[in-house]
N, C-alpha and C positions, 0 to 999 in steps of 0.2 A: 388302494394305498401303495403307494413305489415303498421298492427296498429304503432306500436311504431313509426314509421316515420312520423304519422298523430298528428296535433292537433286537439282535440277531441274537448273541448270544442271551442265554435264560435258563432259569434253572430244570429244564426239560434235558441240558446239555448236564451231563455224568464226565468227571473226569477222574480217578485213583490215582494217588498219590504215593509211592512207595518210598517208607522210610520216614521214621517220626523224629531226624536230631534238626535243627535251626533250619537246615534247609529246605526240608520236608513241610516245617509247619509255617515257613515264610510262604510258599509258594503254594501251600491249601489257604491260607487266610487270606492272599490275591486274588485267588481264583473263586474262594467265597465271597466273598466282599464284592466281585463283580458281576454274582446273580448263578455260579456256577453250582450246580450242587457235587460236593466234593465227598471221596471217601478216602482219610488218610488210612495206611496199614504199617505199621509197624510190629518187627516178630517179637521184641523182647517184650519185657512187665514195665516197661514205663517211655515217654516220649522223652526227649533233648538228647540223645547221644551227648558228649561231652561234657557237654552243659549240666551239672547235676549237683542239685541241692541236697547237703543232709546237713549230719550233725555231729558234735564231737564233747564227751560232757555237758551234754544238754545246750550247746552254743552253735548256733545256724554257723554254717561253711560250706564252701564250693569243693566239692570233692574233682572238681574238673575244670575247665578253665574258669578264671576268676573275674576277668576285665574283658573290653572292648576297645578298640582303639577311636579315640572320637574323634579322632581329626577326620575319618571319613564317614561321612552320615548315617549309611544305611540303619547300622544297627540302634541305635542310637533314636533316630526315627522310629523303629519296630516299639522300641520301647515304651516310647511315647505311645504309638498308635494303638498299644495294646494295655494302659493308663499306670505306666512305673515311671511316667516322666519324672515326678516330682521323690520317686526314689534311687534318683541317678546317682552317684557319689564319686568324687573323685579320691584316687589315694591319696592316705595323708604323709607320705613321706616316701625317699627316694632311694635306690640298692646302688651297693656297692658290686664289687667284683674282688674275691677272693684269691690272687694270685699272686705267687711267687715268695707265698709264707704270709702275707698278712691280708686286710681286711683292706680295699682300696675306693676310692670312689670314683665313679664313672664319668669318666673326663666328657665334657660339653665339645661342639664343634665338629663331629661324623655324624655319618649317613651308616647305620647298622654295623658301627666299629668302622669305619674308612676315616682316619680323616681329614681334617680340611686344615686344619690347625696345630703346630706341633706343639703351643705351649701348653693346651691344658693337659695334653698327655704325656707331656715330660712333669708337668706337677704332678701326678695322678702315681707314677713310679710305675706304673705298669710294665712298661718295656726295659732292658737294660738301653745301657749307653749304645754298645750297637745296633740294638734292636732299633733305636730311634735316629741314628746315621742313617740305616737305611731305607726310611723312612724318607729320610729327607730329599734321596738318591731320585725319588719319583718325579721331580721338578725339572730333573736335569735329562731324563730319559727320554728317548725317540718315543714318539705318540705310538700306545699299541690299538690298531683296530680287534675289538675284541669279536671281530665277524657278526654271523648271525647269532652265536649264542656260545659260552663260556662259561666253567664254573667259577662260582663268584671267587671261591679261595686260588683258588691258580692263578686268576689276574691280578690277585689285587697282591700274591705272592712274588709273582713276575713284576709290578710296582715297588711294592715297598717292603718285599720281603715277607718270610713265614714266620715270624713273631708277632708279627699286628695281626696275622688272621688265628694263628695260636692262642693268645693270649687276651683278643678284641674282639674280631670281629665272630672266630667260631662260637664262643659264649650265645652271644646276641642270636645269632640265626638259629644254634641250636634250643635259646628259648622257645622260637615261634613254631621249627619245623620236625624238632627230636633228628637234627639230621646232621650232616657231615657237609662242611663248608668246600672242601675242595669236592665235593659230587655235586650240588647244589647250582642247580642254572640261576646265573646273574640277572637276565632276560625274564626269565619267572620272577625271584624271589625280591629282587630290587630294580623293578624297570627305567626308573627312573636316573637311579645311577647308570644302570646301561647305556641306556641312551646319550647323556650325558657323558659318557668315555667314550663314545665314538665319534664327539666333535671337540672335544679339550685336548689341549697339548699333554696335560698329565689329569690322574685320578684327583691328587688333591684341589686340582682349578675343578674340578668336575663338581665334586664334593662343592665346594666354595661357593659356585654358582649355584647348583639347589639349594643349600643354605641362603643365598640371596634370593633368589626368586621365591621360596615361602617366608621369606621376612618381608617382602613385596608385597606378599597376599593378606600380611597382617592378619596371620591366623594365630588366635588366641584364644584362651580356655584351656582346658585340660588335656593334653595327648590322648590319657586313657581315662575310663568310667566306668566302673562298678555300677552293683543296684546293692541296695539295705536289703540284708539278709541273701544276700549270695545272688551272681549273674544268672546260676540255674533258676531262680524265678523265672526268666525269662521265657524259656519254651513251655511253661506251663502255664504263663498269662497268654502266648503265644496260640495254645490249645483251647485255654476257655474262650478267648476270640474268635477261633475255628467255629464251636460247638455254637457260639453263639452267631452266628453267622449262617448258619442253616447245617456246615460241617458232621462231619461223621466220622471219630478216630477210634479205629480199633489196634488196642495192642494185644500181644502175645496172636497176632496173626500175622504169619510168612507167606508173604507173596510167593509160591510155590514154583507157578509155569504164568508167563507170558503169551498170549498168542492174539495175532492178528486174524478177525473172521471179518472178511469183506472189508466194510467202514469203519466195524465197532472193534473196539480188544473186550477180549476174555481173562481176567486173572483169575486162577486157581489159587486158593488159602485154605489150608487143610482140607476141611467140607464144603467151604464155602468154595462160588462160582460165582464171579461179579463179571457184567459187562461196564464197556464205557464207552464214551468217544472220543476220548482222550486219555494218556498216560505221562503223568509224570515221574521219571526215576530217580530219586534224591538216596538213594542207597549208596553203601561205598564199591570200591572199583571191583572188588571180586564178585559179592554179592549182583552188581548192575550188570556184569559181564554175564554170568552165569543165567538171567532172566533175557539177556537181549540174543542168547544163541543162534536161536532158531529164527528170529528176525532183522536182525541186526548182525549178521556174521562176522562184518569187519569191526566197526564198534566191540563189538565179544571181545576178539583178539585185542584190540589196543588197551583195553582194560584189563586183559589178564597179565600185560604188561606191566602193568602199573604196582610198587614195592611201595609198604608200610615199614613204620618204626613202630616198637610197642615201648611203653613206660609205665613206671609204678610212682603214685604219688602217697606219699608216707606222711599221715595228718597226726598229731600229735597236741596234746593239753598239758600245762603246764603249770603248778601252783605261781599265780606272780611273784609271789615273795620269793623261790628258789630261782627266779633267773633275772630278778632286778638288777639292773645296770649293766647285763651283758648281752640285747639284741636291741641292736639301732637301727635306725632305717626302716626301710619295705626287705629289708633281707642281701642277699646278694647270688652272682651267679658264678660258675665254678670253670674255668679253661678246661677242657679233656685232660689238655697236654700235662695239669699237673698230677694227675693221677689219681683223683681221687672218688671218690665212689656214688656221689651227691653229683649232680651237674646244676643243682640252685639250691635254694632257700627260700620262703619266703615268712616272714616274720604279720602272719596274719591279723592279728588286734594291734599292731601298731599302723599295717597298711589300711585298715580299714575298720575305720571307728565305731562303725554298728557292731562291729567282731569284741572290739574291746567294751561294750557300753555292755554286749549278755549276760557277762558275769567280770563284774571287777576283779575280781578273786582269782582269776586265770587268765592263761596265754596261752594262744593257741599258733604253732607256726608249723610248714610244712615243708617237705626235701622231693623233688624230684631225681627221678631214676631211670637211667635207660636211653638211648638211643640208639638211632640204624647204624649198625654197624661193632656197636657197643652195647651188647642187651645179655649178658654171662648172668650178670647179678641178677637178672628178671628168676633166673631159673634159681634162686632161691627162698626158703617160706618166707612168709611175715612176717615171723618174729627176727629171721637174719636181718629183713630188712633194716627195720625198726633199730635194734644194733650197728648195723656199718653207718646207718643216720646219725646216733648218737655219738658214733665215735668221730664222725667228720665236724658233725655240730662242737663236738667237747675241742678239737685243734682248731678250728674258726674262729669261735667265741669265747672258749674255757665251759661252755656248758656240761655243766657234772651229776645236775639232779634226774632223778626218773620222772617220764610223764604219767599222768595220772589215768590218762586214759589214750591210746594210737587206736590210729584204722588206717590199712592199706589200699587203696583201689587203685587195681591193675586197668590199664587202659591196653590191653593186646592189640596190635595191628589200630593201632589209634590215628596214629597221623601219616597220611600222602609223601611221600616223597617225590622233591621236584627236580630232577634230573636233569643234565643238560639235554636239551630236544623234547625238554616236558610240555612245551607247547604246543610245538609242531605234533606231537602223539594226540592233543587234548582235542586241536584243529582237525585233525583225519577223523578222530571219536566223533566229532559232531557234523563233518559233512554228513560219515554212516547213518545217523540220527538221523538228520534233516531228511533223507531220502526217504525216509517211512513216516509217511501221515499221521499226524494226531500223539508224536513221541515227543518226549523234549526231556533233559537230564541235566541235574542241577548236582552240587556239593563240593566239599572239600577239595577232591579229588583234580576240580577242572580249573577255576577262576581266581585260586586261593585259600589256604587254610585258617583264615582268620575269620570272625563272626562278621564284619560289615560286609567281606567278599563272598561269603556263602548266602548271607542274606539277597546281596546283589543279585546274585547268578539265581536263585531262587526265581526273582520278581523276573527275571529273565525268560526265564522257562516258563513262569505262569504265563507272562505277555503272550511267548510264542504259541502256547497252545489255546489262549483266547484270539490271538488273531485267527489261528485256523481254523476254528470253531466259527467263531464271525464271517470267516470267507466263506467256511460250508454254508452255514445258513444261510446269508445271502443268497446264494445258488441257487439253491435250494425254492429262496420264496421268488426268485425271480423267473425259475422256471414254472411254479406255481404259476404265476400271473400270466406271463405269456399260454400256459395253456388254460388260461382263462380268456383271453384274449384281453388282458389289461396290459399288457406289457407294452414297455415305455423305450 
């Protein structure tokens, strides 16, 4: 029988996975699912990094990220494929933005705070009178090429001025990245507007035309999606998948040392010694540096490159009857520039109705804390937190009652920062890769910090290392046959 009649890869082929958060478990349940026998390793006590399910007065909550963005598939799909289609939810209501003394709503018509249109954001009051002059200044201005890559806040400063990225656009990015809008590569963090300012006479025609072209595409449904009973469902439907799949996860096992012997790797984990013939690395940048030393030297370096932001998210229950009629919305987000010690809110059982149906009787909402560059506050306990929370909450809102029950979880060195030249760093990362057989590396770190791009970069990685695996075996049977004398 010829190669091509054969399937190559089988579960004879071993490949280990390192690192049990979306990434990790996207790209063991590819490589299960395609006959692979997979062993994920994870060092802590539980799978999903970020992703994480608990609770607060007895009422289900996402102690980590909450949504998905569904305009892009991947995650979205996962869900499906691993059977929470039908517990997808969209939020039930919309955030404000907290600036310049009061509670404001988030003007329609930009691209991650840019925007295209100056009247919803002259109604919204966000900017002053000058702040919206200059603004308008970008129509009139010589086209800037923003080269091969720029931080998003500098251009869009050099446009229309540092009050839209103060008071707009840093809010927005700092939801997604815990990061700082003038460091933040444009090219990484919004490609699309990129590209689109390197052939518009100004950012807001720029803006204008994406906005047309996805009105073009008649994309509708929900931006973002929740699951019933918190997004961290997810890597743990994602794991019984795995296990059901032929899969193998072990946690509180650290991938120790790395090494390549001849065709196969070796991972060391405490006592344990596992071969494979393939590795996949879904670890974050220090940890993945730290394992590819000895194999991957240059790789090593471009990941020890790579800087985190840490955050604390401050979950808190609330009797309803002590905070009726004063949290509207999905909550809101907070400008750096006004000082205050919260950089969001999110107002949980209003956003998300399986949150409010646990117990009528409470309200559960949460405050984020922390970014690169701004992280003083991390360094104090839990109970400060929980306080400089209530006191931004109480000048927000008027909120004055105590909660019934808080929990803090610290997320240290939680999210990637993307720097200008964060992709040209990401691009060197993985030629290194590519040059050693049977390696492939997925996460946060390289494609994007949101769940459909990590999912992405996941099925990425699994592809690359089922095709090598496919190529070897081939090889493999077709040198079989020719010394068989069957060769073709």
């Amino acid at each position: 029988m010829s190669a091509a009649g054969r399937s190559a890869v089988s579960s004879e082929h071993h490949v280990i996975v390192v690192g049990g958060g979306i990434s990790g478990l996207a790209a063991a349940l590819r490589l299960a699912r395609a006959g692979v026998r997979v062993t994920l390793l994870e060092g802590g006590d539980r799978v999903g990094g970020k992703l994480h399910a608990g609770e607060i007065a007895g009422m289900p909550v996402d102690l980590g990220a909450e949504s998905v963005l569904a305009r892009r598939p991947e995650a979205v799909e996962l869900a499906r494929a691993v059977g929470l289609g039908d517990d997808l939810r969209p939020p039930a209501a919309t955030a404000m933005l907290w600036t310049r003394g009061e509670l404001r709503p988030l003007p329609t018509g930009h691209t991650m705070g840019v925007p295209g249109d100056l009247a919803p954001l002259a109604a919204a009051g966000i900017l002053s009178a000058d702040g919206l002059a200059r603004v308008a200044e970008d129509a009139g201005l010589p086209h800037t090429d923003p080269g091969e890559d720029v931080a998003i806040g500098a251009y869009i400063a050099e446009r229309m001025g540092r009050e839209v990225v103060d008071r707009l656009v840093e809010p927005l990015l700092g939801g997604v990245y815990a990061g700082d809008a003038y460091r933040i590569s444009m090219r990484a963090a919004v490609p699309p507007l990129f590209e689109a300012a390197r052939t518009h006479a100004s950012l807001g025609e720029a803006v204008r035309d994406l906005q047309a072209r996805a009105a073009a595409r008649q994309q509708t449904g929900p931006v973002f999606m929740g699951i019933e009973g918190g997004i961290g469902r997810l890597p743990l439907a994602v794991a019984d998948a795995v296990r059901a799949a032929g899969g193998e996860i072990l946690t509180r096992t650290r991938a120790d040392e790395l090494r390549r012997d001849g065709a196969r790797w070796t991972v060391r984990a405490g006592e344990r010694t596992l071969t494979a013939d393939a590795v996949v690395l879904a670890a974050p940048a220090g940890e993945a540096g730290r394992l590819l030393r000895g194999t991957a030297p240059a790789a090593a370096d471009g990941l020890a490159a790579v800087e985190y932001a840490s955050m604390a998210l401050v979950t808190m229950a609330f009797r309803r009857s002590d905070v009726e009629g004063l949290l509207h919305g999905s909550g809101f987000l907070v400008p750096p520039v006004d000082g205050r010690t919260i950089k969001a809110s999110t107002f949980s059982s209003n956003k998300w109705r399986w949150n409010a149906d646990a117990d009528p009787g409470l309200f559960v909402l949460r405050t984020s804390i922390g970014r690169y560059g701004d992280e003083a506050d991390l360094r104090r306990d839990d109970a400060d937190l929980v306080s400089v929370s209530l006191k931004d909450l109480g000048d927000a809102v008027g909120l004055a009652a105590a909660p019934v029950e808080t929990r803090v979880t610290r997320w240290d060195g939680g999210l990637p920062q993307y720097p200008v030249g964060h992709l040209d760093r990401v691009a060197r990362i993985r030629e290194a890769v590519a040059r050693v057989p049977g390696l492939a590396v997925c996460g946060a770190v390289y494609d994007g910090v949101g769940i459909p791009a990590c999912v992405a970069g996941a099925h990425r990685a699994a592809d690359q290392v089922l095709g090598a695996l496919d190529a070897r075996a081939a090889r493999t049977t077709l040198a079989e046959d020719a010394g068989d004398g069957r060769g073709e």
